[in-house]
C-alpha angles and dihedrals in degrees: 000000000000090000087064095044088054098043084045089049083048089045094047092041082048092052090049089048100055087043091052088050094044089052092051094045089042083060103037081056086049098051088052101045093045087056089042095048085044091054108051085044092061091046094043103043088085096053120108112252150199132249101214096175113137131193094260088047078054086051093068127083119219115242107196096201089071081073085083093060094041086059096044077068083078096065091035089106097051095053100091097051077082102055108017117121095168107059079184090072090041094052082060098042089062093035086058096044082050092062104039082057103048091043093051083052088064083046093053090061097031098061104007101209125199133146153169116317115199133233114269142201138224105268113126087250093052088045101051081042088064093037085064097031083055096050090041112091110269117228082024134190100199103082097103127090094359098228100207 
């Protein structure tokens, strides 16, 4: 029985371990990705871009409060280190982020994308909306496809 108790506390320790070392490594991913995603912005601000809009893209209204799901996009990695038992799995998930990302980076200089941003209001959600619009690049070339 004590012998259980003890194999179950290593497990666990063993468990917090591997989360502590998965966070470390899930930041250390963000913080590069953040540099990564800042400096091709800054190269690729002056190149010249595309305006891609469509009609269809015309037809639809801009809702500013989807401006609070968009940023909840930012935490979306971290989100399994809370759940995750296979670390495995986990190992793959943020293989394959790494990749989408990198390969949105090529896209960005590839086809440089920017387009027409409205006129917006005062709510919270409009205001947050041209705070971001304001630190993203201008013209801007990573619109597409927005890589996080």
């Amino acid at each position: 029985m004590e012998r259980q108790c003890c194999n179950n506390l290593k497990m666990a320790l063993t468990a917090d371990g591997e989360r502590k070392f998965y966070i470390k490594i899930t930041l250390l991913v963000f913080l590069v990705w953040l540099i990564l995603f800042e400096a091709v912005g800054w190269y690729a601000v002056d190149l010249p871009t595309y305006d891609i809009t469509s009609f269809l893209d015309k037809q639809i209204p801009l809702i500013p409060q989807f401006i609070w799901p968009y940023l909840l996009c930012y935490l979306f990695p971290f989100l399994p280190l809370l759940v995750v038992k296979d670390w495995h799995r986990f190992n793959l998930t943020l293989l394959s982020v790494i990749i989408a990302n990198l390969s949105a980076f090529i896209l960005y200089f590839i086809f440089p994308v920017a387009f027409p941003r409205p006129e917006l209001g005062q709510s919270l959600s409009e205001r947050l909306l041209a705070f971001l619009y304001k630190v993203d690049f201008h013209p801007g070339a990573n619109k597409l496809p927005s890589s996080m």
